[in-house]
N, C-alpha and C positions, 0 to 999 in steps of 0.2 A: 186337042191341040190348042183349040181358045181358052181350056182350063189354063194350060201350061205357060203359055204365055203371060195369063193375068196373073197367074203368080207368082212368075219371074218379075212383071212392072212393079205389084205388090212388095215385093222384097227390096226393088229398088228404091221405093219409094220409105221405106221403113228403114234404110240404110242413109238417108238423105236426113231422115228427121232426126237419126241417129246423132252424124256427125255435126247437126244443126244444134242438139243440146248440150253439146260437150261445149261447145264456144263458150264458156263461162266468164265472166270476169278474172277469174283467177287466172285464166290462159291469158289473158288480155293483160295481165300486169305480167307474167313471166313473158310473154314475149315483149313487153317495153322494156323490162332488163337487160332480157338479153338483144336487145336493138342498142341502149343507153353501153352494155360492156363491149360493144361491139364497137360502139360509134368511140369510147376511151381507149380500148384499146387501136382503135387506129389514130386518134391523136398520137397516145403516147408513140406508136411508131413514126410517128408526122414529126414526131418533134427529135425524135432518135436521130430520126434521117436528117432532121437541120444541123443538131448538136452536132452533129459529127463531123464535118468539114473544120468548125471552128473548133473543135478538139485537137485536129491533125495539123493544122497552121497556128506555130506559136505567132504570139505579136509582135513579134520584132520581122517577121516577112511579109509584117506589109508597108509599104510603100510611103517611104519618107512623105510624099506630096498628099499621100490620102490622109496622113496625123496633122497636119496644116492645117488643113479646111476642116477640121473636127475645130479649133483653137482660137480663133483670132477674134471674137468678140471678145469670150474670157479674154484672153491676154491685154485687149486692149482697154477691159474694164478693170481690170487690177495696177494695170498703168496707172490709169486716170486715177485712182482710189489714192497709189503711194504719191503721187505728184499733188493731191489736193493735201495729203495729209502733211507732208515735207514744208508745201508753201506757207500751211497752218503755224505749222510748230518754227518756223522762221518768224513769219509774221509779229504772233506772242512772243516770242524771244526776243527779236529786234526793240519789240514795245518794254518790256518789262525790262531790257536793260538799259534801254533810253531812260525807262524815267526812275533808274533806280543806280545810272551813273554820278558818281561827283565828277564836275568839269571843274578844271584850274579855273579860276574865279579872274579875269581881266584888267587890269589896274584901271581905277577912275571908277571902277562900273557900278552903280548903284541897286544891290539885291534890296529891293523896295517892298516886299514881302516878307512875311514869318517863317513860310518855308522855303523862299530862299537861301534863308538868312541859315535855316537850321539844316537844310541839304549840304549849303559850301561846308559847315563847321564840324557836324555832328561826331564825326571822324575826329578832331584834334581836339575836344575833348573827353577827358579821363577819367575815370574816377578811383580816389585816392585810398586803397589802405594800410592804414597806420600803427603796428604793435608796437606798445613800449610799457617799460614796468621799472623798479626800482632797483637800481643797484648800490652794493656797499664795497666800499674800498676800504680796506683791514691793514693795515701797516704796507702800503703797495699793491695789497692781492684784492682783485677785481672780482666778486660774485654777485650773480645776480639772485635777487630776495622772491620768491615764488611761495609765496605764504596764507595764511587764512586770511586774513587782516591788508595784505601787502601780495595783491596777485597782478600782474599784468595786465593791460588793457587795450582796448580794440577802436580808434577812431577813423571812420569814414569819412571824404571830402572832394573835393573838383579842381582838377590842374588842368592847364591848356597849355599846347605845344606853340613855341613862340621860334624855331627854328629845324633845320635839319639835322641837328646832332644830338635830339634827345631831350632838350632843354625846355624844360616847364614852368610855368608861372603861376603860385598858389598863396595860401596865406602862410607866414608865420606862425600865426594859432596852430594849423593842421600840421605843422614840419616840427613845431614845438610848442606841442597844447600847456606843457608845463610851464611854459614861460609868460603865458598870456595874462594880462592885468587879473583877471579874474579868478586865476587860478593862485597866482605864486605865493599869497598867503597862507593857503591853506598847505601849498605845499610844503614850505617853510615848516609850519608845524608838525607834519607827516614825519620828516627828513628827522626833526629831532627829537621826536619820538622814537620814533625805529630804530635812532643811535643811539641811545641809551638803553632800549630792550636789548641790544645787540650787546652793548656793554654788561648788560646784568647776570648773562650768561654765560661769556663767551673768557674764557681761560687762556691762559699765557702756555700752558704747555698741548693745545689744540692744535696741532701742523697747519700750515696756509691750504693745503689741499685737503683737510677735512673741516674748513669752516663753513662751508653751505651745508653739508650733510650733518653735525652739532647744529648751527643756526636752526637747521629744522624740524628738527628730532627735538631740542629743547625748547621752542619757543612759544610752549606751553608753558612754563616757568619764570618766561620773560618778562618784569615791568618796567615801567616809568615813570613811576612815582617820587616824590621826595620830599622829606622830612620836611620840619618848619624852618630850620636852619639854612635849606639850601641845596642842602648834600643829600645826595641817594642813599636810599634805607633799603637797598635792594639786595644788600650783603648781610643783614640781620643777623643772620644763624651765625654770625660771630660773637655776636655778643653774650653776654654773661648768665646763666641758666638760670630760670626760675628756681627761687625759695621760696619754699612754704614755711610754714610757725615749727617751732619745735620746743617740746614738753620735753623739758629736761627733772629728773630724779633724780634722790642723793644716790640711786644705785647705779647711777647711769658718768662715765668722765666725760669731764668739759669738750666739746667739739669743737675746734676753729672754724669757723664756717668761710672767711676768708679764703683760708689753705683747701679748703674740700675746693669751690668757686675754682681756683687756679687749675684745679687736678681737671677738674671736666675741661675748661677753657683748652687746655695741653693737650686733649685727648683727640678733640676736635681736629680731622688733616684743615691743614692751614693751605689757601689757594689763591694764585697772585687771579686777577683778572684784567685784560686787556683795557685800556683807561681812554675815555671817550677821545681822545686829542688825537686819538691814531684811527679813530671811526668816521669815514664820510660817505653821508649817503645820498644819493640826487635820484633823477629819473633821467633817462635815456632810452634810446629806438633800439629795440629789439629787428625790425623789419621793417621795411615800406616799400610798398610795390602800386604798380596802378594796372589796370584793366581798360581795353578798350572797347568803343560803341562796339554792338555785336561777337563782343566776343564771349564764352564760355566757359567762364571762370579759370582763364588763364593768366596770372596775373604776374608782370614783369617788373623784374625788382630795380630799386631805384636808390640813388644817394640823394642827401641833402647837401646843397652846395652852398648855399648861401641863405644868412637870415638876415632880414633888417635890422639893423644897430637903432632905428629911429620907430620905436615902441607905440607910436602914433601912425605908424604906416605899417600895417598888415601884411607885409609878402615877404615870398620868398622864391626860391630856385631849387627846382627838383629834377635830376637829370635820369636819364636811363643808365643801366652799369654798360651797355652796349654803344652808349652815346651817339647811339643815329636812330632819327625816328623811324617810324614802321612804314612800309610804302603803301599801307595801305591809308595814311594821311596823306590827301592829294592835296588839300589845302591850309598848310599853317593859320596861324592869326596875326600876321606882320602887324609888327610893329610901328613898322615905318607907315603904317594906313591908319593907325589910331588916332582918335582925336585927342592933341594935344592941349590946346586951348579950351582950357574949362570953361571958361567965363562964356563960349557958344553954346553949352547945354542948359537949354532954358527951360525952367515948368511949364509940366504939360505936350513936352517931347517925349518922343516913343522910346521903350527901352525894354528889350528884350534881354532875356539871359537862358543859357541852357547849361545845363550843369546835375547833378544827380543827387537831388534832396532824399534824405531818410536813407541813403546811401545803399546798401544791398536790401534793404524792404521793398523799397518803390523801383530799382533797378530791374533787380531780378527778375528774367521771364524765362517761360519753358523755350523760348528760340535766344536764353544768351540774355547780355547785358543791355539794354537801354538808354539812351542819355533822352533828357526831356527838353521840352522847351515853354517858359509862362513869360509869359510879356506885360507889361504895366506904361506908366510914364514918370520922368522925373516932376519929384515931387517939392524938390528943395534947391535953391543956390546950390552951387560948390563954394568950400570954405577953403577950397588952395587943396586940401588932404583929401574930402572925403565928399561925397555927394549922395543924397536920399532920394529913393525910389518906392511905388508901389507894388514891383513885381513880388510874386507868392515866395517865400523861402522858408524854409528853418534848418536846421544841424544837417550837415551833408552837402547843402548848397555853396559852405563856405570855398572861396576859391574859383567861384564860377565867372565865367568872361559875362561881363554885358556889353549890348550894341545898341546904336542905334538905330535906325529907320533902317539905313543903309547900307548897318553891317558893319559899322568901322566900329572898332574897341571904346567903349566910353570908361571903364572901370570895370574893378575886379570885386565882386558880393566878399564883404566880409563879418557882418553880422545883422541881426536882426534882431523883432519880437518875435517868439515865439508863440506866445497868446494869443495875440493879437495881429493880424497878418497886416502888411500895408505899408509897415512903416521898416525899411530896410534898408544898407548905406552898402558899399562899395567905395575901397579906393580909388581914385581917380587915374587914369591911365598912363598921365603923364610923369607919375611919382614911378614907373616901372623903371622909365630911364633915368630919372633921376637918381636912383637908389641904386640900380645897378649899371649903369654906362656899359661895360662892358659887355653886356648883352645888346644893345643897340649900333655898338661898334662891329659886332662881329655879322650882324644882320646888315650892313653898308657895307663891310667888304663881301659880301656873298651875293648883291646885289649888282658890286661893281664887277664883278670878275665872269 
């Protein structure tokens, strides 16, 4: 019986040790697995069971008052954001077009600064260009000459609006470069030269309406030279053909050589040519327009209205074909505010001028046109006409207003050295009225009305 028993404890005991060496590590990691797939897979049901409720309720049931209290910081930080940014973009706007308006300029008021001076004006003036080339009048018919020799030309310059109908104040020179002291000699020369080429070529049975297209097809052919006599040698090939020597033999009969001389001469077509006395040739404007500060090569076309008779005083009148200024000149250059009395600008007074030197080179900018402004002082008496200064100029500046300290008109730039910078003159302002009254008349009724 105590056998049986001890063998039965024995067995127990050997069952014990049994299940004690199975406990391996290996068990030890499969049952953390399966603890870890147990403990996922009950998440994942944990989160099925959340998901679900907000699967079966779209979001529009719920409750206008619960999407409120999700919102109102946001809302009220997007407010604050578009009201800072609003006040901003006023703020700079108000500023940038404060100081980037022209104001009507006050009568009496002294702009005592350079940019003053050049804010009130910058607007009324312009700058001028000028195409013109040579034309020839043929027994009444009118062509214009567009040649190798005889081509068209391009002059840049500066006008200022002196009213509201368009009306500009510039030089003479730039309204008519041909007429100026400097030029009309050579022009003179040009003119009869070109009427004589014109004569050497130009035929009596040519129709009026194919004389530009002959003119330019032959004027290859064309000179203007002439004999010692006087008289043009330009008709030559009429004359009488070269003889050579000739060996005459007793087998050979006598030739006339005379009679042979006649036989070519006859053979030759015979050609009237139109005779210098019906050829006139000048120069005149193909075009002139002007362009305003800031604008982008729009350029508005213009008449000449008037030129000075008095060859000593440099102006003239340039009007618009629309004959009213643009509104975006807020400030003319009244006349009626210029200083008249020359014998008050004294050397060593201020003198500004703004106007467009070197004309579309120094102009031209990638935002549109330019007008400039250099300032000096008077450097000479006035002589009644014309008055010297040190401000900068050369070609291009002609035509430009000058002021002094205070903005009032002192004279109009009408030449200079080019070399030499410094020494630069201007008509006198009071010579605008005097030469053209009629502009200063029309400026006192527009004043009084």
């Amino acid at each position: 019986m105590d056998h049986e028993k001890n063998e039965s404890d024995q067995n127990e005991l050997d069952k014990n040790q049994s299940q004690q060496n199975n406990n391996s590590p290996s068990d030890d990691f499969s049952e953390q697995q399966n603890l870890e797939s147990e403990n996922l897979s009950s998440e994942n049901s944990s989160n099925e069971i959340r998901e679900k409720p907000v699967e079966k309720q779209p979001e529009q049931t719920l409750p206008v008052t619960e999407k409120k209290k999700r919102n109102p910081y946001k809302i009220a930080f997007f407010s604050l954001g578009g009201i800072i940014l609003l006040g901003g973009a006023s703020y700079f706007g108000y500023n940038y077009y404060k100081n980037h308006q022209v104001e009507p300029i006050a009568e009496n008021v002294c702009l005592d600064t350079d940019t003053k001076i050049y804010d009130a004006y910058k607007d009324a003036v312009v700058m001028v260009k000028h195409r013109y080339g040579f034309f020839a009048k043929i027994k009444g018919k009118e062509v214009q000459l567009n040649l190798p020799d005889v081509s068209e030309e391009t002059l840049f310059g500066t006008a200022f609006f002196v009213d509201k109908k368009g009306n500009m104040i510039s030089n003479s020179h730039v309204l008519q470069p041909w007429n100026s002291p400097e030029n009309i000699d050579k022009l003179n020369t040009d003119a009869s030269n070109i009427r004589r080429k014109i004569a050497s070529i130009l035929t009596t049975d040519i129709s009026e309406d194919g004389y530009e297209t002959f003119i330019t097809s032959n004027w290859g052919n064309a000179s203007s030279e002439y004999d010692e006599e006087g008289e043009s040698d330009y008709h030559d090939g009429e004359g009488e053909a070269d003889q050579g020597e000739e060996f005459v033999t007793s087998d050979q009969p006598t030739v006339d050589s005379t009679a042979e001389a006649v036989d070519i001469a006859a053979s030759i077509p015979h050609k009237d040519y139109i005779s210098e006395e019906y050829i006139e040739v000048y120069m005149k404007t193909i075009d002139i327009s002007v362009a305003l500060h800031n604008s982008a090569e729009e350029w508005l076309p213009c008449t000449i209205e008037k030129i000075s008779e008095d060859v000593s005083v440099d102006l003239g009148v340039l009007q618009l074909t629309t004959k009213e200024t643009p509104n975006t000149v807020v400030n003319i250059i009244n006349l009626e505010h210029a200083v008249t009395d020359d014998q008050t600008l004294r050397p060593g007074e201020k003198a500004v001028m703004i106007g467009y030197p070197l004309g579309e080179d120094l102009a031209q900018t990638i935002s549109g046109i330019k007008v400039q402004l250099y300032d000096g002082q008077i450097s000479k008496e006035s002589d009644g006409t014309k008055i010297q200064y040190s401000v900068t100029s050369t070609h291009g500046a002609s035509g430009s207003p000058i002021f002094n300290n205070c903005g009032q008109l002192i004279a109009v730039n009408f030449s200079g050295l080019e070399k030499v910078q410094g020494y630069n003159f201007g008509i006198i302002a009071k010579q605008i009225n005097s030469v053209y009254p009629f502009l200063a008349a029309e400026v006192k009724v527009d004043h009084i009305n």
